[in-house]
C-alpha positions, -999 to +999 in steps of 0.1 A: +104-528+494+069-515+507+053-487+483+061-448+495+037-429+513+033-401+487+003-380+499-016-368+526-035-396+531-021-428+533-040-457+509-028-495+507-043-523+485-067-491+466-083-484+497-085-523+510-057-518+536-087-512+561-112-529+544-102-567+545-094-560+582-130-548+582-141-577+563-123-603+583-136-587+615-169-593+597-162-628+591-147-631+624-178-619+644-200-641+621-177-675+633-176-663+669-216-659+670-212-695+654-190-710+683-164-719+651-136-700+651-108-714+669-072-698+650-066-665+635-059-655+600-042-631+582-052-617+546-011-597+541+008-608+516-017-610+486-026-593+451-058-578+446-081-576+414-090-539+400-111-535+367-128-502+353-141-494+325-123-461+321-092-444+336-085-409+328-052-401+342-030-369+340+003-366+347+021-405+339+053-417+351+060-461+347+090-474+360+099-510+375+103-515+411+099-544+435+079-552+466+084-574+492+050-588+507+043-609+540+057-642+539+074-639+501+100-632+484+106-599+463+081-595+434+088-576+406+060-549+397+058-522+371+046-490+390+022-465+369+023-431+393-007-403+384-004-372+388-048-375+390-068-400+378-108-400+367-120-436+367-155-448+360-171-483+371-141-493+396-147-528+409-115-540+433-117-573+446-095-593+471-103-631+483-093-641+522-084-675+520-091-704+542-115-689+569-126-717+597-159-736+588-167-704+562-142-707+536-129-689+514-143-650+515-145-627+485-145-586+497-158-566+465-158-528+468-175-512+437-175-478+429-180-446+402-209-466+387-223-432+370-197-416+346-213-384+356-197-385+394-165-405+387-139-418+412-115-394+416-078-396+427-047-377+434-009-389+434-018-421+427+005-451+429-002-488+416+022-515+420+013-539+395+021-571+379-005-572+352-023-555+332-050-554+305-062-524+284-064-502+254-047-475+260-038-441+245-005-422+254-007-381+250+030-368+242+051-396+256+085-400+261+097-439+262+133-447+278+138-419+299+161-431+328+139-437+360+162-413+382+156-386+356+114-381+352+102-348+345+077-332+372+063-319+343+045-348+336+040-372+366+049-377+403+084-378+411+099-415+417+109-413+454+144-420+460+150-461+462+114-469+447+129-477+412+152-502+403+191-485+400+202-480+361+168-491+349+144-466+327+111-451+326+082-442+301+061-408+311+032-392+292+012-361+296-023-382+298-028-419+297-064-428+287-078-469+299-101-483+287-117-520+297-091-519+325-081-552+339-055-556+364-036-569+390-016-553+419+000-555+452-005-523+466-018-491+460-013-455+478-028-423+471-027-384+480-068-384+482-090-410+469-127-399+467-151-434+458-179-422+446-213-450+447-196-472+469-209-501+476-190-531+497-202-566+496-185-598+514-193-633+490-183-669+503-161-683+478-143-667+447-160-638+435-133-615+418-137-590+399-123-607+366 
């Protein structure tokens, strides 16, 4: 099950759905000046890396969902949904395995370095499958069923994103700190980077 399109503006992999195609056909162009590429690759399928060192989000709802990526079977994920999110120091990272003569390629997109003109999000969605943090929960509510959250304090589950029966935790703020984490996909309503920077490594240069 692929993640909803819940906003205006559609966002995959937290804004690398465009970018590793970007930084493949960056790779791509640096083979073909080479005479080296001969085969095609394909970068679907994959987590990603995300760190920050803050993440400010209004408006929680978690719940347990699947996804079903390129070339794999179903993979369990926990989605956290944001009503907005204020995150400072974003560094997302995704590695493109196996390109001809070159390698491995690491893509790095950093982002809301100053904590004075932070990234901003709304009606956010992460699919994850881990996570690191200290966290602080404002007013939450643990056990709620996951066809029953409250608009009140997050973005409503879309029908068939949640697992049937299963139950959710929502919150009026959830507050991240030393954010480590890893994910599948990512969509948003509007997703303003702030400082952004991309960079292309050879080899493995995650973000954690």
């Amino acid at each position: 099950m692929e993640s909803q399109a819940r906003g205006g503006t559609r966002w995959r992999r937290f804004g690398l759905v465009m970018v590793p195609s970007v930084a493949a056909t960056a790779a791509i162009g640096v083979a073909l000046a080479q005479g080296a590429l001969a085969a095609s690759f394909s970068v679907s399928g994959q987590e990603f890396k995300v760190t920050a060192a803050t993440l400010d989000g209004r408006g929680l709802v978690q719940y347990g969902s699947t996804v079903d990526p390129a070339g794999k079977s179903d993979q369990p994920v926990v989605v956290s949904a944001f009503d907005h999110a204020t995150i400072t120091d974003l560094c997302q990272s995704v590695v493109i395995p196996g390109i001809p003569v070159i390698g491995d390629v690491t893509l790095r997109i950093n982002a809301g370095t100053d904590p004075d003109n932070p990234v901003e999000a709304d009606n956010l969605f992460i699919d994850l499958s881990q996570l690191d943090t200290d966290a602080t929960f404002t007013n939450i509510d643990i056990g709620v069923s996951a066809s029953s959250t409250s608009e009140d304090y997050g973005p409503d589950p879309a029908a068939g994103s949640y697992i049937p029966g299963s139950f959710a935790q929502q919150a009026e703020r959830a507050y991240l700190e030393d954010v480590e984490q890893t994910a599948w996909a990512t969509s948003a309503g509007t997703f303003e980077l702030t400082d952004l920077s991309l960079s292309l490594h050879r080899g493995k240069n995650e973000c954690f």
